[in-house]
N, CA, C and O of each residue as an XYZ file, in Angstrom:
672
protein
N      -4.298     14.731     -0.516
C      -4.935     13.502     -0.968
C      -5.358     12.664      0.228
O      -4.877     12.596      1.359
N      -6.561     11.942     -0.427
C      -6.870     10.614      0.848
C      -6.365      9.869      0.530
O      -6.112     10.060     -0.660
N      -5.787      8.545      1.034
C      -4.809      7.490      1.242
C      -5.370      6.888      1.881
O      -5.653      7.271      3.016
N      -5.835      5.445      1.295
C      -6.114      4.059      1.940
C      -5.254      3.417      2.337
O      -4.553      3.177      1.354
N      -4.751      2.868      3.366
C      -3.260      2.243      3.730
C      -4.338      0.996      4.117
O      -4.970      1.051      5.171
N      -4.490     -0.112      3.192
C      -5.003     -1.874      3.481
C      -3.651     -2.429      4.072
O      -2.738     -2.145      3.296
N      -3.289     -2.991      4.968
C      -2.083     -3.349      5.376
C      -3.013     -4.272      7.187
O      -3.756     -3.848      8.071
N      -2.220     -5.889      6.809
C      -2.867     -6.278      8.002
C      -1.358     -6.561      9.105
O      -1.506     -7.099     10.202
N       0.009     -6.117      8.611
C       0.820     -6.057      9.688
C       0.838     -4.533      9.948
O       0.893     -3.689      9.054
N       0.787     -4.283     11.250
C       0.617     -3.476     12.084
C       2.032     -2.146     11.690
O       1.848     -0.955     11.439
N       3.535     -2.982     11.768
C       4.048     -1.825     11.830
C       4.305     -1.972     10.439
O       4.932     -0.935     10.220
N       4.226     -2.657      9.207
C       3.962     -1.960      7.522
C       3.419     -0.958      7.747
O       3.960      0.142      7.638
N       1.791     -1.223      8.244
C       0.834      0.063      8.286
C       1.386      1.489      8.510
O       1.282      2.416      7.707
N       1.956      1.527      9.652
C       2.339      2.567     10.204
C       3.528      3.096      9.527
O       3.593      4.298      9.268
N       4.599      2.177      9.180
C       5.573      2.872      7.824
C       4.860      3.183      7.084
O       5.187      4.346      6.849
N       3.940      2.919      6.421
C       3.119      3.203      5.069
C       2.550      4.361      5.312
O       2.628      5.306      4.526
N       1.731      4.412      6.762
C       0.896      5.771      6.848
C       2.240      7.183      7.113
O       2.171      8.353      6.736
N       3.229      6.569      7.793
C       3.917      7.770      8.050
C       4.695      8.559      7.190
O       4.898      9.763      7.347
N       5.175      7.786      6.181
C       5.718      7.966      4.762
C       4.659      8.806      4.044
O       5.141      9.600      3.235
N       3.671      8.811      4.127
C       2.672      9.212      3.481
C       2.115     10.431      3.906
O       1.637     11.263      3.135
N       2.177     10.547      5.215
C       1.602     11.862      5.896
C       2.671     12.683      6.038
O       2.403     13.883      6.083
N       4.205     12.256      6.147
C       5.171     13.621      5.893
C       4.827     13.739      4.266
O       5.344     14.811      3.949
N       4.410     13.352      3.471
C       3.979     13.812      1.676
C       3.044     14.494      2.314
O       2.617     15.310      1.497
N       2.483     14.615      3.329
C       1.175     15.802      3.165
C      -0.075     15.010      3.243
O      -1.088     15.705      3.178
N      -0.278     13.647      3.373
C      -1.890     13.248      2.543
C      -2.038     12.692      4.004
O      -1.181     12.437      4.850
N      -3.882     12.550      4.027
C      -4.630     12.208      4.941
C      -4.579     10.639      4.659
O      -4.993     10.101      3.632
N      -3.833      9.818      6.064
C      -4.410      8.208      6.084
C      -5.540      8.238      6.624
O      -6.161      9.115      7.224
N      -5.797      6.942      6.289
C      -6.807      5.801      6.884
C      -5.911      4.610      6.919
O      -5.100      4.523      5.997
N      -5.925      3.564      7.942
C      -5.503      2.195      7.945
C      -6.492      1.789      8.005
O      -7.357      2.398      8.635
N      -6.775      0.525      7.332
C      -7.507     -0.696      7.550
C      -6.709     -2.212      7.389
O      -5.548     -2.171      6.983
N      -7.124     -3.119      7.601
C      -6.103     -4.381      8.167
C      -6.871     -5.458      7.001
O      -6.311     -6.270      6.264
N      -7.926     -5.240      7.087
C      -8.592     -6.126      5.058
C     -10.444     -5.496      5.061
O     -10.879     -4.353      5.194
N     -10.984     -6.490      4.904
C     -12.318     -5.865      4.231
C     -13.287     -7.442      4.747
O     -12.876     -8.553      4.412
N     -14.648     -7.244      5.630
C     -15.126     -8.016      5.727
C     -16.240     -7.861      4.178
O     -16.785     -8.914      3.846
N     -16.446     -6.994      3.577
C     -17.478     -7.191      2.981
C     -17.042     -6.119      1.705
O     -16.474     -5.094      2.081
N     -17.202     -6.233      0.639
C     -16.944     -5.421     -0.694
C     -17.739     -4.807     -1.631
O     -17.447     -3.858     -2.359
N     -19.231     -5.700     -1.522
C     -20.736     -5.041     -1.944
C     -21.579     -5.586     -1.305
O     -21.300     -6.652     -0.757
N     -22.939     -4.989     -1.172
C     -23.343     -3.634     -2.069
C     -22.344     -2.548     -1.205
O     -21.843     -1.551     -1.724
N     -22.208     -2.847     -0.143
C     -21.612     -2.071      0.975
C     -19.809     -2.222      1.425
O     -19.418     -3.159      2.122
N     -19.093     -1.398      1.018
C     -17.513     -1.621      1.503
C     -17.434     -1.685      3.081
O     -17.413     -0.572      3.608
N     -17.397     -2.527      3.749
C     -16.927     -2.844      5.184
C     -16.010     -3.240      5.269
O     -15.892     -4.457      5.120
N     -14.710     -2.321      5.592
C     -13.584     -2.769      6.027
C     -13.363     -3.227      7.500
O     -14.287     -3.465      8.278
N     -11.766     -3.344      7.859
C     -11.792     -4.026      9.229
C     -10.794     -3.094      9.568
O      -9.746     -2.821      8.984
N     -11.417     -2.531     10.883
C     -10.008     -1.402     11.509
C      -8.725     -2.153     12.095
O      -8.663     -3.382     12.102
N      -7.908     -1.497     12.490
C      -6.879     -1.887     13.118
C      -7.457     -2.693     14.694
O      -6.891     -3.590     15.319
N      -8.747     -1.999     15.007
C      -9.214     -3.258     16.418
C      -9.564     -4.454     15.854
O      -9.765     -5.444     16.557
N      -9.683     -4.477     14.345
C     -10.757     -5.841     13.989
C     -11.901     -5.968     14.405
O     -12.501     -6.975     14.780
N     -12.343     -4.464     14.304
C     -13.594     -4.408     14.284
C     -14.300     -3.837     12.623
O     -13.583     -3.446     11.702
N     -15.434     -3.896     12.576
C     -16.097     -3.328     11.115
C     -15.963     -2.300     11.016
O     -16.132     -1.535     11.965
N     -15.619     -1.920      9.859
C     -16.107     -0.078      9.303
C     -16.328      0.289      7.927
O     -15.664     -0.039      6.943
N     -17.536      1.145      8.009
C     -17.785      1.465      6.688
C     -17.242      2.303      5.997
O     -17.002      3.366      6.571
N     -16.921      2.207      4.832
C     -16.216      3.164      4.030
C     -16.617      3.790      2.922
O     -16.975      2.979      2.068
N     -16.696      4.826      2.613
C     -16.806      5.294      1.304
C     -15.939      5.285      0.549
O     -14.888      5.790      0.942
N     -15.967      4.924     -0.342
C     -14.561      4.523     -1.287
C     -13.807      6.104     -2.393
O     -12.710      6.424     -2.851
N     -15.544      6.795     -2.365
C     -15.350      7.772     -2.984
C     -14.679      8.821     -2.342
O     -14.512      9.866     -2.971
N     -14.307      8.727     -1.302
C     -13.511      9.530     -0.470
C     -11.960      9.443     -0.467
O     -11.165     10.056      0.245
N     -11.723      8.496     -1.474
C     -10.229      7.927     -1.575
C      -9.404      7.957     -2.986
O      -9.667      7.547     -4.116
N      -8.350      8.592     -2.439
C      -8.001      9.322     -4.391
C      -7.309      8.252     -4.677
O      -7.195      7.951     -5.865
N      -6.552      7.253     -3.436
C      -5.538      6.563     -3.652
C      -5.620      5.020     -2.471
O      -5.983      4.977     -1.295
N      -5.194      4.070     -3.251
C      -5.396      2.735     -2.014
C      -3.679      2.262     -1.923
O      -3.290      1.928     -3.042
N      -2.849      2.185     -1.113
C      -1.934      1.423     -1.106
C      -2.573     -0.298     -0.690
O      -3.342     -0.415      0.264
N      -2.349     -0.955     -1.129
C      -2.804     -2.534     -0.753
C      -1.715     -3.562     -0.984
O      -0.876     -3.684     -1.877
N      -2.065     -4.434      0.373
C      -0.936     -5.444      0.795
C      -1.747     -6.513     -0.045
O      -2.950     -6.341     -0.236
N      -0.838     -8.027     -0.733
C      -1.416     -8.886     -1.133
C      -2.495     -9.323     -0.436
O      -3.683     -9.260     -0.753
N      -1.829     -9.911      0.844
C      -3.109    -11.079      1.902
C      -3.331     -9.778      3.117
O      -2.609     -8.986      3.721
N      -4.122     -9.964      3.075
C      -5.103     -9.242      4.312
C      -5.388    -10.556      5.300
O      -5.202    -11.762      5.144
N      -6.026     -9.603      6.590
C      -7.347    -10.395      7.118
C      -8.007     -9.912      6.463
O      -8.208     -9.043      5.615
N      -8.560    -11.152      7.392
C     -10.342    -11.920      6.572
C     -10.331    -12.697      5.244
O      -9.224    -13.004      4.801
N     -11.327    -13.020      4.620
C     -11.301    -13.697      3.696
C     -10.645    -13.224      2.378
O     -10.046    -13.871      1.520
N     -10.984    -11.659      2.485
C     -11.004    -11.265      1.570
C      -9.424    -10.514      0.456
O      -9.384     -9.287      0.368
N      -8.526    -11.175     -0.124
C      -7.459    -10.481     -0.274
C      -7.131     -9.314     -1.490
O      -7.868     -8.954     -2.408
N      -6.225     -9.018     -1.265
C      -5.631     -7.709     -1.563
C      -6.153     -7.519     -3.653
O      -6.580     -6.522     -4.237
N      -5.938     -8.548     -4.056
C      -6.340     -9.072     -5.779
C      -7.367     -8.199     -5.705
O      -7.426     -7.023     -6.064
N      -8.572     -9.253     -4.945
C     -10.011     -9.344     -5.195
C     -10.597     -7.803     -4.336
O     -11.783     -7.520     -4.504
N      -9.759     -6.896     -3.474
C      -9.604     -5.566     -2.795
C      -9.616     -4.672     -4.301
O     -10.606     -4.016     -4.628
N      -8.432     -4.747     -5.112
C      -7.951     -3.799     -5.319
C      -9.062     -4.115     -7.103
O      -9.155     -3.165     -7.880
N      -9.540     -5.064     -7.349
C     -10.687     -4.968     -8.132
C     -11.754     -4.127     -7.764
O     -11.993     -3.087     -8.378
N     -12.343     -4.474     -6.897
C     -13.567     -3.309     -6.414
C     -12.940     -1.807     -6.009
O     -13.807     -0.933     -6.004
N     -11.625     -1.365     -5.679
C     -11.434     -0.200     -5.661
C     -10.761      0.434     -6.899
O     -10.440      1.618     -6.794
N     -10.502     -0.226     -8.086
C      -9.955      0.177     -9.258
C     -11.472      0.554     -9.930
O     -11.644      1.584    -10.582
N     -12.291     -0.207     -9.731
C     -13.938     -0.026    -10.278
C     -14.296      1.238     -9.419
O     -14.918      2.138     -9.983
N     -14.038      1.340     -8.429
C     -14.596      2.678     -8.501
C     -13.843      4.258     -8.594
O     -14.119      5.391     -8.199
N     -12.998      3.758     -9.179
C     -12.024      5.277     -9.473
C     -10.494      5.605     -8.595
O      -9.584      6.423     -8.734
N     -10.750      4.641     -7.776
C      -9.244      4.506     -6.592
C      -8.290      4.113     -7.192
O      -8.244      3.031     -7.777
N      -7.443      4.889     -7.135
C      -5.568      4.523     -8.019
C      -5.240      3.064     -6.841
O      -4.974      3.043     -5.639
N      -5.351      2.371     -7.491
C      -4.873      1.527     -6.670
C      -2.877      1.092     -7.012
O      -2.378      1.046     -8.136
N      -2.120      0.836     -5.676
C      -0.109      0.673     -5.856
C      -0.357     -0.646     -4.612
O      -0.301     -0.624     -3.383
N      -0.633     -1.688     -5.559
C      -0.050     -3.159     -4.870
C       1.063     -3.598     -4.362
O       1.898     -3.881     -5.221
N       1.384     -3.759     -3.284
C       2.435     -3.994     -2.145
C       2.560     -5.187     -2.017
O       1.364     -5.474     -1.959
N       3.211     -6.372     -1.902
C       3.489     -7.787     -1.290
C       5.204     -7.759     -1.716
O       6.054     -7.111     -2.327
N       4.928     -9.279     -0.693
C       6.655     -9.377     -0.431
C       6.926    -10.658     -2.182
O       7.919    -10.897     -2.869
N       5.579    -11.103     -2.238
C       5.783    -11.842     -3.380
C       5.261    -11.462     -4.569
O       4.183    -10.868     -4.619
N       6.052    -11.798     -5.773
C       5.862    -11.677     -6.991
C       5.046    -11.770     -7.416
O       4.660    -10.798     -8.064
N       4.397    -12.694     -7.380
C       2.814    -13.477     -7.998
C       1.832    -12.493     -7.436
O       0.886    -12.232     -8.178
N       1.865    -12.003     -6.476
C       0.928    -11.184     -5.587
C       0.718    -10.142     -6.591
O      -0.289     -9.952     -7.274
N       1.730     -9.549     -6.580
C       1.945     -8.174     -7.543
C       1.336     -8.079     -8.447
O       0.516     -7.201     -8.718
N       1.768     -9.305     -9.269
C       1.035     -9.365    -10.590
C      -0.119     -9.868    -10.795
O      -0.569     -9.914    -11.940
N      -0.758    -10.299     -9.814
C      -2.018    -10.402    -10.069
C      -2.913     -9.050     -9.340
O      -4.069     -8.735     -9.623
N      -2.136     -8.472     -8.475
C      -2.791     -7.057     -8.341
C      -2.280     -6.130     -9.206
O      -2.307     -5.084     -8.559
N      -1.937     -5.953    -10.031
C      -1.525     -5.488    -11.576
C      -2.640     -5.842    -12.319
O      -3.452     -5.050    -12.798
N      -2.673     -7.777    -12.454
C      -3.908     -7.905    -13.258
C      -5.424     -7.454    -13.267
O      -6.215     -7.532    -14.207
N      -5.694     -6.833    -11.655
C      -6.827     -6.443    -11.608
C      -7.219     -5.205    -11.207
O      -8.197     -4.883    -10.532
N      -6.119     -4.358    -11.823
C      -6.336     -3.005    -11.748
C      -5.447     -1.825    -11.203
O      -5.364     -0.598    -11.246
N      -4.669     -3.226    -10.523
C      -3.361     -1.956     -9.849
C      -2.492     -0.844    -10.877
O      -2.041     -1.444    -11.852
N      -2.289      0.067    -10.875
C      -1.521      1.087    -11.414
C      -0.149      0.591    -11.280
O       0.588      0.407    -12.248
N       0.200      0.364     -9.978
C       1.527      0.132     -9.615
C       1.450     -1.121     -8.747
O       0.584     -1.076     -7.874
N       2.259     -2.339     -8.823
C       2.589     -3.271     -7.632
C       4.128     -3.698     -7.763
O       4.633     -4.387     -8.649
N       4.708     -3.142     -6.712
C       6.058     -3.350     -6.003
C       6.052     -3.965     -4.896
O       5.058     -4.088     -4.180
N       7.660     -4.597     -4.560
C       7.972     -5.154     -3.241
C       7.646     -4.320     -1.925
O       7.491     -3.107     -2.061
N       7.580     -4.643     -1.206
C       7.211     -4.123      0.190
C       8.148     -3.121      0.024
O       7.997     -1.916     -0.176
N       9.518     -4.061      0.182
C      10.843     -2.764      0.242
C      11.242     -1.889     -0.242
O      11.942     -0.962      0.165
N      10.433     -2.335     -2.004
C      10.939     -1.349     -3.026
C       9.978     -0.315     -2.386
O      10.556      0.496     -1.663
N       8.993     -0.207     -2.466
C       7.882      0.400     -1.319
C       8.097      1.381     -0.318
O       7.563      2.488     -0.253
N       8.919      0.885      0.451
C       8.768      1.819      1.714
C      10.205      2.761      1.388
O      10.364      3.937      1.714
N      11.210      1.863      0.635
C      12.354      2.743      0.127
C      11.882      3.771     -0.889
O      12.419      4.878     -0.853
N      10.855      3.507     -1.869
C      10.425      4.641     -2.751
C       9.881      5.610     -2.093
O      10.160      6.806     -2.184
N       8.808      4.925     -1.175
C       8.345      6.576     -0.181
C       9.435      7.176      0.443
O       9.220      8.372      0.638
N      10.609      6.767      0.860
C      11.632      7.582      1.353
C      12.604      8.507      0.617
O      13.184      9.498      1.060
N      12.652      8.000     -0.528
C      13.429      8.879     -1.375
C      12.728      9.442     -2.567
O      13.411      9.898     -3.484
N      11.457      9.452     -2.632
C      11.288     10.371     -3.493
C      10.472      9.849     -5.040
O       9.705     10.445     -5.796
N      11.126      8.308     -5.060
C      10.597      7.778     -6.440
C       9.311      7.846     -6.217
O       8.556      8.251     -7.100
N       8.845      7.448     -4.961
C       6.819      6.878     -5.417
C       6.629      8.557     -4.371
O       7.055      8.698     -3.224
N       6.040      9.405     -5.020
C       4.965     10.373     -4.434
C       3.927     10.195     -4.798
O       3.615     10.118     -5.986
N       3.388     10.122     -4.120
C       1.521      9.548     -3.907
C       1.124     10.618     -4.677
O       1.046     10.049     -5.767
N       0.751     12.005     -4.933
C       0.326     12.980     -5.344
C       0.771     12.549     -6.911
O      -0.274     12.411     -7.546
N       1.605     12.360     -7.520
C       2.109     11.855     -8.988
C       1.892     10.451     -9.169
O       1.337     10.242    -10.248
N       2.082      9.605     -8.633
C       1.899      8.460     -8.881
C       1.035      7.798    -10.168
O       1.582      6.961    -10.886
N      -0.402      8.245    -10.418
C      -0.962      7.660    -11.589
C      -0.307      8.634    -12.736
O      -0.698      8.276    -13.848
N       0.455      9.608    -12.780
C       0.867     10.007    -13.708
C       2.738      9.375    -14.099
O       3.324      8.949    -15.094
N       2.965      9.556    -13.162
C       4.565      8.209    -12.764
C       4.107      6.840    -13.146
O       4.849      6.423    -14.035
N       3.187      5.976    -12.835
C       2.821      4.683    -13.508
C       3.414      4.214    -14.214
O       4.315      3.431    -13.913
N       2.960      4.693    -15.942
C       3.471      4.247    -16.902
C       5.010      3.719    -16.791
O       5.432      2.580    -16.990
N       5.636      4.763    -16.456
C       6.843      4.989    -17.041
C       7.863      3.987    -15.557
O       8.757      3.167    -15.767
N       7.398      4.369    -14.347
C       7.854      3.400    -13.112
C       7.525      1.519    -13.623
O       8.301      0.566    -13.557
N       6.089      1.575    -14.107
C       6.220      0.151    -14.858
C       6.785     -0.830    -15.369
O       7.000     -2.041    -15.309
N       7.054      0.692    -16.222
C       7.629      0.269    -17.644
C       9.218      0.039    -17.281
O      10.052     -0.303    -18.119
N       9.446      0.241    -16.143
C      11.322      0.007    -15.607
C      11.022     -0.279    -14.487
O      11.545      0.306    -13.539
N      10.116     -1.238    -14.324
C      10.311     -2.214    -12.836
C      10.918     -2.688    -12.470
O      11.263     -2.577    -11.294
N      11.423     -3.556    -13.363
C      12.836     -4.165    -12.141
C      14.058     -3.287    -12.097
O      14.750     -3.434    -11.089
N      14.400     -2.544    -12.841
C      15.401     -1.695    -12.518
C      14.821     -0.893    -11.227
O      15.418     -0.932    -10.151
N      13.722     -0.230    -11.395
C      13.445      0.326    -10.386
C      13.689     -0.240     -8.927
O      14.588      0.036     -8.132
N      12.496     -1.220     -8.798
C      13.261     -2.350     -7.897
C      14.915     -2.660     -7.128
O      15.321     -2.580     -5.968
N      15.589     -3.056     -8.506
C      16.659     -3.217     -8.296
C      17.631     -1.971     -7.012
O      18.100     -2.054     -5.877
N      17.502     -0.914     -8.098
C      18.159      0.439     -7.524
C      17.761      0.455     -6.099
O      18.679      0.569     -5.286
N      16.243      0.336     -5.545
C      15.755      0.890     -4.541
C      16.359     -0.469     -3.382
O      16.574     -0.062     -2.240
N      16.525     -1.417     -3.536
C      16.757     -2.478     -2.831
C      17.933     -2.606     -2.639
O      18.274     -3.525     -1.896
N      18.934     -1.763     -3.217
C      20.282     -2.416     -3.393
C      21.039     -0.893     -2.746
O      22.188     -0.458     -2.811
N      20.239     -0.565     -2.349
C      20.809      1.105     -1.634
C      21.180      0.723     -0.195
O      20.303      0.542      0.650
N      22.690      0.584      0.116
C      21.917      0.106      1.298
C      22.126      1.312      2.325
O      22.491      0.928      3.436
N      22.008      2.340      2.218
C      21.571      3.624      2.855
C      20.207      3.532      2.899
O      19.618      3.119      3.898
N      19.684      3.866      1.944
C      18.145      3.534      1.953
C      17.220      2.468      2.725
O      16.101      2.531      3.235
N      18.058      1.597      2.602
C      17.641     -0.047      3.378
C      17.964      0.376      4.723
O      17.084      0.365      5.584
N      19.113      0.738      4.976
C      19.027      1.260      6.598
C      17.808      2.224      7.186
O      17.220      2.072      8.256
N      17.616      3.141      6.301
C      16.698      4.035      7.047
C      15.337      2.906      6.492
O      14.522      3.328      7.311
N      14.893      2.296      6.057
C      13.856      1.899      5.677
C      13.453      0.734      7.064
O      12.447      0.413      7.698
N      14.783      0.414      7.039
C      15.075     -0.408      7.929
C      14.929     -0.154     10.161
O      14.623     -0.808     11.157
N      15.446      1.357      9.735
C      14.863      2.087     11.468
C      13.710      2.404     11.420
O      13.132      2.466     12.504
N      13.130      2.642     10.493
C      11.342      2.927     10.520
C      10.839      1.733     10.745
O      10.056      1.386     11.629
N      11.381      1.052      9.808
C      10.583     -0.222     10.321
C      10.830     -0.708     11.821
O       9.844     -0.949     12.518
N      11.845     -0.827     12.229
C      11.803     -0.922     13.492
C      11.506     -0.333     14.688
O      10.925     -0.765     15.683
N      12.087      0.910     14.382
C      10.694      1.693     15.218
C       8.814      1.459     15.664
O       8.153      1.738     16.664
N       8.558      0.948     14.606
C       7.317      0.645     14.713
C       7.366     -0.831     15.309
O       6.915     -0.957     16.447
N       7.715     -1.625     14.859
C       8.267     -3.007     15.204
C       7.895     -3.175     16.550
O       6.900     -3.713     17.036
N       9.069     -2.505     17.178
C       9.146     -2.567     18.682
C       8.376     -1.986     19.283
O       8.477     -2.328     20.461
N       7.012     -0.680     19.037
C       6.517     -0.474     19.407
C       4.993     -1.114     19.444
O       4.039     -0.930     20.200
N       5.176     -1.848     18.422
C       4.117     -3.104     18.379
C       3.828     -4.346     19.770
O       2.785     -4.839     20.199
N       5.252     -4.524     20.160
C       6.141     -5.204     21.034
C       5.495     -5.411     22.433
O       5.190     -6.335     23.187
N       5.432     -3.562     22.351
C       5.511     -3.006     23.835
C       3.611     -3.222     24.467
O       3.298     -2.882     25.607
């Protein structure tokens, strides 16, 4: 699979993409989107422009707030319109659910997030078929994945790993 990783902190991104590429799937990072029609111009990790084909993307992970103007809501509308599974990421609630309201398949906590890519609950390859039913037991889901704190540790050295290499 292709994998959109929208993420404008640097080492999320890189947990997100790396979680994702031991599943096997091809990233892309981008950090937000200067432009959404007629033409998708995202913003690379230099913060510079890039064009995208959207149709090239089976799947978008997306953070609430991006750079640029443009955030993660009003993102994951134009990529639900064109056929992209979109799984909404923020650290806040409200975020979620309004990237829920506009098309997200899935929106979880960051943590529940990077702990599901580690153990197994969120595989990108199943995911719009997992939806329903991950939804439909969100906060338990949630709950379980946050309250591991094995899980939280390793979620926790990835993240820092990247962290510090942000640093350097």
């Amino acid at each position: 699979m292709k994998v959109l990783v929208i993420e404008d902190t640097s080492f999320m991104a890189k947990t997100f993409a790396q979680l994702l590429q031991e599943q096997g799937h091809e990233v892309t990072i981008v950090i937000g989107f200067k432009r959404l029609s007629p033409m998708v111009i995202a913003i690379d990790t230099k913060k510079q422009p890039l064009p995208i084909d959207l149709a090239e993307f089976d799947l978008a992970l997306c953070d609430g707030e991006l750079y640029g103007e443009i955030g993660g809501p009003a993102a994951v509308e134009v990529l639900a319109r064109a056929g992209v599974a979109c799984f909404g990421t923020s650290t806040n609630p409200d975020m979620n659910d309004s990237m829920l309201t506009k098309g997200a398949i899935l929106a979880f906590l960051k943590t529940a997030v990077v702990c599901g890519l580690l153990d197994g609950t969120f595989v990108a390859a199943q995911l719009k078929q997992d939806a329903p039913r991950l939804l439909a037991d969100k906060q338990a889901v949630q709950a379980r994945l946050c309250s591991d704190k094995g899980l939280m540790a390793r979620g926790d050295a990835l993240l820092s790993q990247f962290f510090l290499s942000d640093e350097e």
